[in-house]
PyMOL Python script that loads the backbone (N, CA, C, O; Angstrom):
from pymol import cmd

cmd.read_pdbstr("""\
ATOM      1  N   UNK A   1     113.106 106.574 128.951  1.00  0.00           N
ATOM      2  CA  UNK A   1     112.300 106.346 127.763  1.00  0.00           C
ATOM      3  C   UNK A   1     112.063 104.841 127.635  1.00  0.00           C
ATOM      4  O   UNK A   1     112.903 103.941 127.670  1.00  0.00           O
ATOM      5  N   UNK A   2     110.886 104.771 127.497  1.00  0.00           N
ATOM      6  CA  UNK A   2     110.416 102.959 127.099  1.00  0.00           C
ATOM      7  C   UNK A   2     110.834 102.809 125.797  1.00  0.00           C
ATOM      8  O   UNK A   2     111.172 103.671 124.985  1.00  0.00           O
ATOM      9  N   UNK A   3     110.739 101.006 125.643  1.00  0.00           N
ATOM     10  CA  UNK A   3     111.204 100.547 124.580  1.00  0.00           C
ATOM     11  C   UNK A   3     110.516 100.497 123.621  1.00  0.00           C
ATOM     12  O   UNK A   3     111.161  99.863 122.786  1.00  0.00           O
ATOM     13  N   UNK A   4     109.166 100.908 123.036  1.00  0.00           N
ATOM     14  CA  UNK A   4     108.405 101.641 122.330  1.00  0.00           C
ATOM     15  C   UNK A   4     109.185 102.431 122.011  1.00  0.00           C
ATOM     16  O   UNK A   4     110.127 102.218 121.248  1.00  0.00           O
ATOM     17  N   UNK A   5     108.791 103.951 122.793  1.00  0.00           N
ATOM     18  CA  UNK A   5     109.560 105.214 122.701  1.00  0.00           C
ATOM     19  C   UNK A   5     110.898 105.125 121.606  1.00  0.00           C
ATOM     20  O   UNK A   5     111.028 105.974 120.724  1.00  0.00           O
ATOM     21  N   UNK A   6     111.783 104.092 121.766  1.00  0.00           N
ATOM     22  CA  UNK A   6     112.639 104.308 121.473  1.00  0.00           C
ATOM     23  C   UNK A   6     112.800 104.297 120.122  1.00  0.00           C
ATOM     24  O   UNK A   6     113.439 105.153 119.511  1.00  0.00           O
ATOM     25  N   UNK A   7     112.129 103.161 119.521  1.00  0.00           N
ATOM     26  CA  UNK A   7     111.762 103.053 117.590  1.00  0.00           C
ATOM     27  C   UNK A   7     110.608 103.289 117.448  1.00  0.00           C
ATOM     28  O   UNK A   7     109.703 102.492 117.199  1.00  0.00           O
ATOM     29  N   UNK A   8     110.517 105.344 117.722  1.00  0.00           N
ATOM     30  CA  UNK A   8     109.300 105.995 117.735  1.00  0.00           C
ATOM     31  C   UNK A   8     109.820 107.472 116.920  1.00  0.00           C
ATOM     32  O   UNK A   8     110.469 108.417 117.370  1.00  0.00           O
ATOM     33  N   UNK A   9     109.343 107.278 115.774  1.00  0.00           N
ATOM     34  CA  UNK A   9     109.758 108.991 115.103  1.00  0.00           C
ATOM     35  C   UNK A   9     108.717 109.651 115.203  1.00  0.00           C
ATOM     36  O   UNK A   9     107.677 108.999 115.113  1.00  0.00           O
ATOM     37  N   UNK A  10     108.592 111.257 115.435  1.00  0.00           N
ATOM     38  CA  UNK A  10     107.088 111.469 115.230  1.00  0.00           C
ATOM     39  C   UNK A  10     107.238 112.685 114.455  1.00  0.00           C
ATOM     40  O   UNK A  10     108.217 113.371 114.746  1.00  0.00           O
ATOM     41  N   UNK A  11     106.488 113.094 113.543  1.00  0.00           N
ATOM     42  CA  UNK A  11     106.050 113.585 112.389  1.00  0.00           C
ATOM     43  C   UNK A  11     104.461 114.820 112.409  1.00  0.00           C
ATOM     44  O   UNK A  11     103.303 114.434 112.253  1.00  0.00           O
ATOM     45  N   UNK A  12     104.807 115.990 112.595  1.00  0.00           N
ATOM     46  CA  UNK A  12     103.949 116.769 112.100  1.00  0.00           C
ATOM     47  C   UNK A  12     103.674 117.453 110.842  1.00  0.00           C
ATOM     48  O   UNK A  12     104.473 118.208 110.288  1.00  0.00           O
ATOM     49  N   UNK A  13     102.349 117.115 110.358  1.00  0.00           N
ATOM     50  CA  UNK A  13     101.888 117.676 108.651  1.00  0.00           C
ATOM     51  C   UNK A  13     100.628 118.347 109.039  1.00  0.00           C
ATOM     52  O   UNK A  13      99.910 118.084 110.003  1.00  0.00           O
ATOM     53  N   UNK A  14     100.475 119.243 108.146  1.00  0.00           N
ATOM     54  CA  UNK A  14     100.591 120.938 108.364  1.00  0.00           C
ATOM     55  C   UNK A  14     100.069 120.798 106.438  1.00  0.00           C
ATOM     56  O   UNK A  14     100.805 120.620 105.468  1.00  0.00           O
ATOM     57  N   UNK A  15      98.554 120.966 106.491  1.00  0.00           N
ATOM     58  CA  UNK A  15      97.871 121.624 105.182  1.00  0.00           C
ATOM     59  C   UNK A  15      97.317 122.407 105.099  1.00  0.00           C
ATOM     60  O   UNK A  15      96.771 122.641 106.177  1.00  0.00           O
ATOM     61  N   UNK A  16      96.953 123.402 104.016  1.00  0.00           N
ATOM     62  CA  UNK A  16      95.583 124.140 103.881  1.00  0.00           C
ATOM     63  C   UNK A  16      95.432 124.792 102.826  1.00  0.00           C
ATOM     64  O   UNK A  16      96.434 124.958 102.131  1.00  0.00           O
ATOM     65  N   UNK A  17      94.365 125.261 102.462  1.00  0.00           N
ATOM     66  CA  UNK A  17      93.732 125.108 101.015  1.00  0.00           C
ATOM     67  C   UNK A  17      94.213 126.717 100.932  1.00  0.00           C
ATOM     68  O   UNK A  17      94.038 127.584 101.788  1.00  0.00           O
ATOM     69  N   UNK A  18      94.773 126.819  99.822  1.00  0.00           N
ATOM     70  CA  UNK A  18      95.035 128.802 100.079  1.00  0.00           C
ATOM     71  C   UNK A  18      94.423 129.102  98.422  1.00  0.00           C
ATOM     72  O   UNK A  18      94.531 130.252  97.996  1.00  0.00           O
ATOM     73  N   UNK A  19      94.040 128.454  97.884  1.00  0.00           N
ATOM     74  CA  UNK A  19      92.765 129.203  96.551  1.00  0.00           C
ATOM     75  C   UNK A  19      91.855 127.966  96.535  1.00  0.00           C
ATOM     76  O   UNK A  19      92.012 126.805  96.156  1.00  0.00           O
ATOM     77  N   UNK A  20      90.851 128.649  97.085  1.00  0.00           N
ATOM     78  CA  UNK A  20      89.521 127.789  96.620  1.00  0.00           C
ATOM     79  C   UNK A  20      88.575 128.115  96.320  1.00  0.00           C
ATOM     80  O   UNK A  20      87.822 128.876  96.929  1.00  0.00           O
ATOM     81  N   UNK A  21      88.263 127.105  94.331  1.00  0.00           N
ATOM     82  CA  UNK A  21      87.689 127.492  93.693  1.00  0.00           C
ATOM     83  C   UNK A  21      86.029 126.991  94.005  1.00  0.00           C
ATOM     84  O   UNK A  21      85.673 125.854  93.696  1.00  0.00           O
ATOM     85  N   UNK A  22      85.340 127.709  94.471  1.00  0.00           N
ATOM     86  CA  UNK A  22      83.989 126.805  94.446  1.00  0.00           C
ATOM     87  C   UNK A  22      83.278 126.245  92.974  1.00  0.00           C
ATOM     88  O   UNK A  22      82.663 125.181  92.908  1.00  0.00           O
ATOM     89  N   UNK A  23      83.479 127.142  91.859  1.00  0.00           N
ATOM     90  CA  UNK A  23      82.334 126.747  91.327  1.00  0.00           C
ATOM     91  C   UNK A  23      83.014 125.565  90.385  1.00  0.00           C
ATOM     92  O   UNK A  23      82.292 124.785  89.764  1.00  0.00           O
ATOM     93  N   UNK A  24      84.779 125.477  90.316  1.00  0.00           N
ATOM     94  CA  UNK A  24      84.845 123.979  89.351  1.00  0.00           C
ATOM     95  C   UNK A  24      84.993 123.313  90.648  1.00  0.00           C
ATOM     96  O   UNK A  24      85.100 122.167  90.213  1.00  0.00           O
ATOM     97  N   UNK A  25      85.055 123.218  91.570  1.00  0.00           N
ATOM     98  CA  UNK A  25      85.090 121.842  92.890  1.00  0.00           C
ATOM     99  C   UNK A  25      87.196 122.060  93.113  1.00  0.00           C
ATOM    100  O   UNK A  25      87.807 121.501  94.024  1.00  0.00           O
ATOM    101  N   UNK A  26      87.803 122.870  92.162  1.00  0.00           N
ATOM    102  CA  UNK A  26      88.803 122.130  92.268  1.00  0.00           C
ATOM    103  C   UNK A  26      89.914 123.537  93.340  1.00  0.00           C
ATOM    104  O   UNK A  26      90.206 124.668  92.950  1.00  0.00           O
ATOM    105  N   UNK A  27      90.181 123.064  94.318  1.00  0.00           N
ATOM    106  CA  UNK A  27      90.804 123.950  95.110  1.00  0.00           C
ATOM    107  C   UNK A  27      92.704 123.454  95.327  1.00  0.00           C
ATOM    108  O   UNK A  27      93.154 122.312  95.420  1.00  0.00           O
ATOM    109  N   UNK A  28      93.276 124.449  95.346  1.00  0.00           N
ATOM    110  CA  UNK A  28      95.142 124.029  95.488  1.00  0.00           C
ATOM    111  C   UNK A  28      95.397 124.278  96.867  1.00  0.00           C
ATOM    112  O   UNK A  28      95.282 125.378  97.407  1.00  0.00           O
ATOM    113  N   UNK A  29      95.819 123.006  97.528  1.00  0.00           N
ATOM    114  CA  UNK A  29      95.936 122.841  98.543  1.00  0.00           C
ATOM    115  C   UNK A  29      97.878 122.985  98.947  1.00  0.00           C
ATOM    116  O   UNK A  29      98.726 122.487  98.207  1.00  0.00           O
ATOM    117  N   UNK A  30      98.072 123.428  99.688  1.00  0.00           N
ATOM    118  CA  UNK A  30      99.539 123.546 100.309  1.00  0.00           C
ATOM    119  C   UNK A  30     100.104 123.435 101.699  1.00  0.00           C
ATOM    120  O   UNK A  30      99.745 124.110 102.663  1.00  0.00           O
ATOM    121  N   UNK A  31     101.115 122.416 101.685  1.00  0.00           N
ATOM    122  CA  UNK A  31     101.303 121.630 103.146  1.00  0.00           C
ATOM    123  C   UNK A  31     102.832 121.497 103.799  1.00  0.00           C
ATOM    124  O   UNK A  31     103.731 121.808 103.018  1.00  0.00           O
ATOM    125  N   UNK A  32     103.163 121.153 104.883  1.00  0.00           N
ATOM    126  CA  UNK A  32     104.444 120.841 105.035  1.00  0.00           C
ATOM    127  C   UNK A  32     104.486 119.574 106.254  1.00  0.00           C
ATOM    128  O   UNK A  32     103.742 119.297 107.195  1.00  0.00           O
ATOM    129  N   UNK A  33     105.747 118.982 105.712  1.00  0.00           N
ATOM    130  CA  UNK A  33     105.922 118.015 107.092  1.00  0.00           C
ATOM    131  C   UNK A  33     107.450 117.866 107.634  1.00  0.00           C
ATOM    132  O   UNK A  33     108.583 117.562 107.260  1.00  0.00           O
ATOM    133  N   UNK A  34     106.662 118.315 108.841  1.00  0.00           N
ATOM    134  CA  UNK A  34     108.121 118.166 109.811  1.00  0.00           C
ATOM    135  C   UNK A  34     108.615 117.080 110.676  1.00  0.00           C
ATOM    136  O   UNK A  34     107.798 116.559 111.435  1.00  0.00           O
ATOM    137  N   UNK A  35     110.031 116.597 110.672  1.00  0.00           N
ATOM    138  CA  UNK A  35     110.367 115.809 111.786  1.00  0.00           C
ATOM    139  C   UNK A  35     110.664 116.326 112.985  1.00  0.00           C
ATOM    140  O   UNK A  35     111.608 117.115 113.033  1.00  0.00           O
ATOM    141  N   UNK A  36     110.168 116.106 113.815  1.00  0.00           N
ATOM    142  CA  UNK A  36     109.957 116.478 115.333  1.00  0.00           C
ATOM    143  C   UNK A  36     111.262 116.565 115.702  1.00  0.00           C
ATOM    144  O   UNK A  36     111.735 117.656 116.020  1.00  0.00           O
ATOM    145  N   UNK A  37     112.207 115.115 115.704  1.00  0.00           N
ATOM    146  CA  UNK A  37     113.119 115.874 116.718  1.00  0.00           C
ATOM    147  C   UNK A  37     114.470 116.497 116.041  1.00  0.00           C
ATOM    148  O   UNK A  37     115.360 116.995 116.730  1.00  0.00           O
ATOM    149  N   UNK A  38     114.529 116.408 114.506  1.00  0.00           N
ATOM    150  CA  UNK A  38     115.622 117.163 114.368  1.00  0.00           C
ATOM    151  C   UNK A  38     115.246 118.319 113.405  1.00  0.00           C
ATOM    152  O   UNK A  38     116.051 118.781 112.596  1.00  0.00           O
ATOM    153  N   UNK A  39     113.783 118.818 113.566  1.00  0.00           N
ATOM    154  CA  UNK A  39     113.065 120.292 112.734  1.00  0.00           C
ATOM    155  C   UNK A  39     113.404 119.836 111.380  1.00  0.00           C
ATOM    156  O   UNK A  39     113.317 120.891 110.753  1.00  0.00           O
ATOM    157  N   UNK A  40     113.702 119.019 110.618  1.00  0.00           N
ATOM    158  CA  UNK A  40     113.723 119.003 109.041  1.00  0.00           C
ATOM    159  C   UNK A  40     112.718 119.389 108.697  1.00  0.00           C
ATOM    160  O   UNK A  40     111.881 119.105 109.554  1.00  0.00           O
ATOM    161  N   UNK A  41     112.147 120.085 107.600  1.00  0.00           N
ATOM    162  CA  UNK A  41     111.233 120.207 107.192  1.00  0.00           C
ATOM    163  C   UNK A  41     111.058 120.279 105.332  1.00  0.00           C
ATOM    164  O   UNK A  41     111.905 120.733 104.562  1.00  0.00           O
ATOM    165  N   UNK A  42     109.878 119.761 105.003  1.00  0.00           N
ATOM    166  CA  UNK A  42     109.863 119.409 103.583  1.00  0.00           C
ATOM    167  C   UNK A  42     108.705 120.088 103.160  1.00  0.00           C
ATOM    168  O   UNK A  42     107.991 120.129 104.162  1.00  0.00           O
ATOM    169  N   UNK A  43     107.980 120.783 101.993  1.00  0.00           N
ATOM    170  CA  UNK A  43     107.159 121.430 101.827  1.00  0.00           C
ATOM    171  C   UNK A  43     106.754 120.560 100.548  1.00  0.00           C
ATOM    172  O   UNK A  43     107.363 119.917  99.692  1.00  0.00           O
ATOM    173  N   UNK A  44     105.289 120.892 100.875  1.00  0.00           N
ATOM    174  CA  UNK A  44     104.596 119.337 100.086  1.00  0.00           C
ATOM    175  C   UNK A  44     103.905 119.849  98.794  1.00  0.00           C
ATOM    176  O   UNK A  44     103.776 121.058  98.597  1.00  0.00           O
ATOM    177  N   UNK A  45     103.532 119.062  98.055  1.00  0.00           N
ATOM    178  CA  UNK A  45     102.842 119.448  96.794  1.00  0.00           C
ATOM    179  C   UNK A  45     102.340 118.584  96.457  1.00  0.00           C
ATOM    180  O   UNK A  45     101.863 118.694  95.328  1.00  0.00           O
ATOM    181  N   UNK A  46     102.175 117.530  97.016  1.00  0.00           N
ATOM    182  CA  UNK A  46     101.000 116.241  97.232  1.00  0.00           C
ATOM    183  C   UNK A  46     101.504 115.338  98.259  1.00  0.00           C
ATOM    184  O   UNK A  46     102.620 115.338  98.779  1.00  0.00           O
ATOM    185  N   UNK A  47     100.463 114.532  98.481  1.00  0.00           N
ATOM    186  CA  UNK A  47     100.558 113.770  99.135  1.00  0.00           C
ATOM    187  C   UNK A  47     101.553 112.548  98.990  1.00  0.00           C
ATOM    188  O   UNK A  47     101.483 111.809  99.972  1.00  0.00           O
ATOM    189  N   UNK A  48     102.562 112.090  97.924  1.00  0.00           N
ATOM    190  CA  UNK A  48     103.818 111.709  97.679  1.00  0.00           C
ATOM    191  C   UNK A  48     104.375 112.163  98.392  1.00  0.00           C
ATOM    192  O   UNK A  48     105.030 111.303  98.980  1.00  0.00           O
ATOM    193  N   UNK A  49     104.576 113.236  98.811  1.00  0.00           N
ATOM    194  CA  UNK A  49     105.779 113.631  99.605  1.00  0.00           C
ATOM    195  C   UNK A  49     105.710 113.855 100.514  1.00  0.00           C
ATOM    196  O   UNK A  49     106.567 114.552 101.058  1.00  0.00           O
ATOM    197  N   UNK A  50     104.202 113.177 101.428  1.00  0.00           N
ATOM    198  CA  UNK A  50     104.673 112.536 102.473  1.00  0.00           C
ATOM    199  C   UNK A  50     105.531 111.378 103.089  1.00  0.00           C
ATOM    200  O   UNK A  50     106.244 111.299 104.089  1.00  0.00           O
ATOM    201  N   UNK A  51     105.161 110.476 102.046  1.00  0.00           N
ATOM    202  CA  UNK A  51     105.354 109.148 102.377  1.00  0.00           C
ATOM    203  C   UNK A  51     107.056 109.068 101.655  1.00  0.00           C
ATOM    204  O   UNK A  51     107.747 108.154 102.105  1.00  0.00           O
ATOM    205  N   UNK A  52     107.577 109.801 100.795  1.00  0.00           N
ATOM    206  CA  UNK A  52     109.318 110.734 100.507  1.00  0.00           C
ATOM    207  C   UNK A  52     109.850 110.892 101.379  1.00  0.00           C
ATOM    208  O   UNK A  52     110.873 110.266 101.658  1.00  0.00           O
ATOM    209  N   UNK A  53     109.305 111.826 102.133  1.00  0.00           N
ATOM    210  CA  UNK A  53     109.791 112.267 103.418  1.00  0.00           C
ATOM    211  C   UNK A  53     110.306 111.231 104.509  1.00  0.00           C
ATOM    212  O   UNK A  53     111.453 111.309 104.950  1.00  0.00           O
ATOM    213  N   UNK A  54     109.457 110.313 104.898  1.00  0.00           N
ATOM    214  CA  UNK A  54     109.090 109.444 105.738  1.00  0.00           C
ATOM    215  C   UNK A  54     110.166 108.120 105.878  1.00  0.00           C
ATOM    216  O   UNK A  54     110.680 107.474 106.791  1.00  0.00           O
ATOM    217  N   UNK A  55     110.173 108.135 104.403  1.00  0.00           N
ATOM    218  CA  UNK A  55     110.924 106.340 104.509  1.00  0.00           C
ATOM    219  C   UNK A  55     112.173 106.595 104.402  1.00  0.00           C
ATOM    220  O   UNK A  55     112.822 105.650 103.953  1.00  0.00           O
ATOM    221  N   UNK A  56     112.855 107.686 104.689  1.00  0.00           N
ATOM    222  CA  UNK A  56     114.217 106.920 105.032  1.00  0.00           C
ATOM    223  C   UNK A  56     114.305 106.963 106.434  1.00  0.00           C
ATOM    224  O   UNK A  56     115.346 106.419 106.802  1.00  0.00           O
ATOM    225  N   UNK A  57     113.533 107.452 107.488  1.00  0.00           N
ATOM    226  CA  UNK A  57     113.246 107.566 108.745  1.00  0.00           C
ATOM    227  C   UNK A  57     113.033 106.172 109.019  1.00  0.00           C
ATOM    228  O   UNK A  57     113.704 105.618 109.891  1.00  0.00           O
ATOM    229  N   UNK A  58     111.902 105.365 108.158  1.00  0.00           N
ATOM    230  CA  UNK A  58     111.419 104.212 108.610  1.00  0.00           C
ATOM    231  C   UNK A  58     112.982 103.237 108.168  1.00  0.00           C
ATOM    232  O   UNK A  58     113.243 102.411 109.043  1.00  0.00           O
ATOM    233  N   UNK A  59     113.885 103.246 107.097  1.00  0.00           N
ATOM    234  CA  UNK A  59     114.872 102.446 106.900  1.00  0.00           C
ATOM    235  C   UNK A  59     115.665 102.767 107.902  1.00  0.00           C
ATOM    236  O   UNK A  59     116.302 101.842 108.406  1.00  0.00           O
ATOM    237  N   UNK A  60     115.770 103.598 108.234  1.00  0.00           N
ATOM    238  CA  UNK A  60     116.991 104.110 109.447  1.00  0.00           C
ATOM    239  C   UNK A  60     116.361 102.851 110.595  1.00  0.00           C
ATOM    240  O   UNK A  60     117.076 101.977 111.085  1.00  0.00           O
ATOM    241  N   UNK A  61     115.103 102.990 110.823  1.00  0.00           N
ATOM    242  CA  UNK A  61     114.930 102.244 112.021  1.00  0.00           C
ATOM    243  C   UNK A  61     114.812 100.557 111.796  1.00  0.00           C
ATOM    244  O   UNK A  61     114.319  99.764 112.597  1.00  0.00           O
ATOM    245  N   UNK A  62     115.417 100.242 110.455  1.00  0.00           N
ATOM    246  CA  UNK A  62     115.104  98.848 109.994  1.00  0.00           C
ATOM    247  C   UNK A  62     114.132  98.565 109.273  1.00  0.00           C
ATOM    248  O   UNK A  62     114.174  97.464 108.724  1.00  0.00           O
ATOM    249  N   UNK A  63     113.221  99.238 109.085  1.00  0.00           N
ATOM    250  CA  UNK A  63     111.903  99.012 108.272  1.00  0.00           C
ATOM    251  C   UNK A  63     112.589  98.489 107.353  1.00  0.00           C
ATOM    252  O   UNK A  63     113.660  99.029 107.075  1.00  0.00           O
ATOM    253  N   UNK A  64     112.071  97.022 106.459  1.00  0.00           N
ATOM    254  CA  UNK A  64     112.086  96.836 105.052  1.00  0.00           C
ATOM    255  C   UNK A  64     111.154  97.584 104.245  1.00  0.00           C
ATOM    256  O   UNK A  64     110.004  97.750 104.651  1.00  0.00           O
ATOM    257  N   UNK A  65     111.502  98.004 103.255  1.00  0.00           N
ATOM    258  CA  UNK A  65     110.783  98.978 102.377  1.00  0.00           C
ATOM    259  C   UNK A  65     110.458  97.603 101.389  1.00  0.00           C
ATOM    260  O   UNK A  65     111.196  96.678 101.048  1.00  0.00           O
ATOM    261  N   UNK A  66     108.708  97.958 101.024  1.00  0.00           N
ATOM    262  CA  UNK A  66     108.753  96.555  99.759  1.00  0.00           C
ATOM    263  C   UNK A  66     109.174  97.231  98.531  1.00  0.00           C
ATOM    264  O   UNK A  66     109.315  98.426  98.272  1.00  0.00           O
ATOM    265  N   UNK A  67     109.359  96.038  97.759  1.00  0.00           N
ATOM    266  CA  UNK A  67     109.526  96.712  96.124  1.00  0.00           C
ATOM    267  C   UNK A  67     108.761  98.381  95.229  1.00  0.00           C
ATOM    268  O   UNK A  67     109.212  99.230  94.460  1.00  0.00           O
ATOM    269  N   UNK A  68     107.407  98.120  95.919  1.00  0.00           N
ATOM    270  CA  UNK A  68     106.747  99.316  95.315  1.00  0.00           C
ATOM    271  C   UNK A  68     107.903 100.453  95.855  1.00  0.00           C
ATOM    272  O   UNK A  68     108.583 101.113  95.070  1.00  0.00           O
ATOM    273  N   UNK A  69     107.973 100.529  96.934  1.00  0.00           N
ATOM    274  CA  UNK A  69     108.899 101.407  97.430  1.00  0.00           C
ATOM    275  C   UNK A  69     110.794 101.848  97.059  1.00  0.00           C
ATOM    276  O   UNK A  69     111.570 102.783  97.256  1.00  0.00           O
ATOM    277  N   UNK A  70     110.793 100.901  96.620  1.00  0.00           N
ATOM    278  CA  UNK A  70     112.017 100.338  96.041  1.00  0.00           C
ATOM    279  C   UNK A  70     111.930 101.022  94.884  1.00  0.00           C
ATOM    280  O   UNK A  70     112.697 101.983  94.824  1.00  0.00           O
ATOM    281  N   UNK A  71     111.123 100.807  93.784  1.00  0.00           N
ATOM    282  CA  UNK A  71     111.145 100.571  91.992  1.00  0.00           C
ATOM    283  C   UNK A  71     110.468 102.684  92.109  1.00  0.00           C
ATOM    284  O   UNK A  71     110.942 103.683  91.568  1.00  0.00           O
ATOM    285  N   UNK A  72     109.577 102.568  92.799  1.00  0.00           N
ATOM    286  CA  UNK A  72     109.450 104.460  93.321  1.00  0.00           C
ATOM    287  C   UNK A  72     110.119 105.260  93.701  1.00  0.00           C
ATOM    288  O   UNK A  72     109.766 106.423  93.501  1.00  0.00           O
ATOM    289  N   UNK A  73     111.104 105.053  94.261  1.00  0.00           N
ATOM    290  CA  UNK A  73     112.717 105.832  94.639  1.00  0.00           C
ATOM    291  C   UNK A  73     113.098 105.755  93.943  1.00  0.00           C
ATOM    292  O   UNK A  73     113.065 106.840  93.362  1.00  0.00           O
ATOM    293  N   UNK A  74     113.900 104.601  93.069  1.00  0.00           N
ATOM    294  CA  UNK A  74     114.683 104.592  91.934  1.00  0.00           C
ATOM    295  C   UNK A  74     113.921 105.638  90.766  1.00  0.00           C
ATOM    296  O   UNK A  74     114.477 106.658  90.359  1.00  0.00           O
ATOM    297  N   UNK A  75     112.784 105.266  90.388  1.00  0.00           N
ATOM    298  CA  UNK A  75     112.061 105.807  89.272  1.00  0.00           C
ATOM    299  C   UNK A  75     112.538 107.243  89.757  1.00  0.00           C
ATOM    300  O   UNK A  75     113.514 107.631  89.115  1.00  0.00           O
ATOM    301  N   UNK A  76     112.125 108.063  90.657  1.00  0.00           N
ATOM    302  CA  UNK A  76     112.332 109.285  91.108  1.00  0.00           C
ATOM    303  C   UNK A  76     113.585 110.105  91.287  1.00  0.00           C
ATOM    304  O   UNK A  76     113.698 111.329  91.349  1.00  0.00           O
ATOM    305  N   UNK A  77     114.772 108.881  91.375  1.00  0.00           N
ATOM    306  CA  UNK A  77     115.899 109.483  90.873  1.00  0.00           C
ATOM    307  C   UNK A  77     116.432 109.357  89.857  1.00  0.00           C
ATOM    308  O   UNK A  77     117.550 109.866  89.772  1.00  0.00           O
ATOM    309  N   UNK A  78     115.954 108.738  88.827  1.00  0.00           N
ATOM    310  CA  UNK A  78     116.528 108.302  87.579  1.00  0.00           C
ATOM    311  C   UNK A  78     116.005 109.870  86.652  1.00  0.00           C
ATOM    312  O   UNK A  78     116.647 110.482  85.798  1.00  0.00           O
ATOM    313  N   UNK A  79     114.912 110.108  87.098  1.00  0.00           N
ATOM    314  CA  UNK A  79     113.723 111.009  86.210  1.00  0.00           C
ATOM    315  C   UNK A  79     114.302 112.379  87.056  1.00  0.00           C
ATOM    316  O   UNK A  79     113.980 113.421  86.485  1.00  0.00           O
ATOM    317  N   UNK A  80     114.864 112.519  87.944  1.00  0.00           N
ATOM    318  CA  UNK A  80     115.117 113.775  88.978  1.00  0.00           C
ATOM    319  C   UNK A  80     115.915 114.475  89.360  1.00  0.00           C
ATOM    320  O   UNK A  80     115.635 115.332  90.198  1.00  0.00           O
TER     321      UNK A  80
END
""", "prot")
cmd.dss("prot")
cmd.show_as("cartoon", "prot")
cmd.util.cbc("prot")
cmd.orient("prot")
């Protein structure tokens, strides 16, 4: 494995619209995202929980997370 490869997670997401309303525009969409190599999987209800999912993957590999990211976790466990 190259040294790329190595601080490389990869991530499949998985949506689709299962009631859609034509005539108000507004359709409920339902998704999931998986980590590839150890099958976790998280079932979504917006697009937040992709980027939930994601960052402790990216801290594991050193990523600094900025503040937005920071003060958004906290908020989410304080409220959760």
């Amino acid at each position: 494995m190259d040294e790329i490869e190595s601080d490389t997670q990869s991530f499949i997401v998985k949506v689709w619209v299962r009631d859609r309303a034509e005539e108000t525009g507004h359709s409920v969409w339902h998704g999931h995202i998986t980590h590839v190599s150890s099958n976790k999987r998280r079932y979504l209800k917006n697009l937040d929980g992709i980027e939930d999912f994601i960052s402790p993957y990216l801290e594991e590999m050193g990523v600094k997370l900025g503040i937005r990211w920071r003060i958004r976790r906290w908020l989410k466990r304080l409220m959760g």
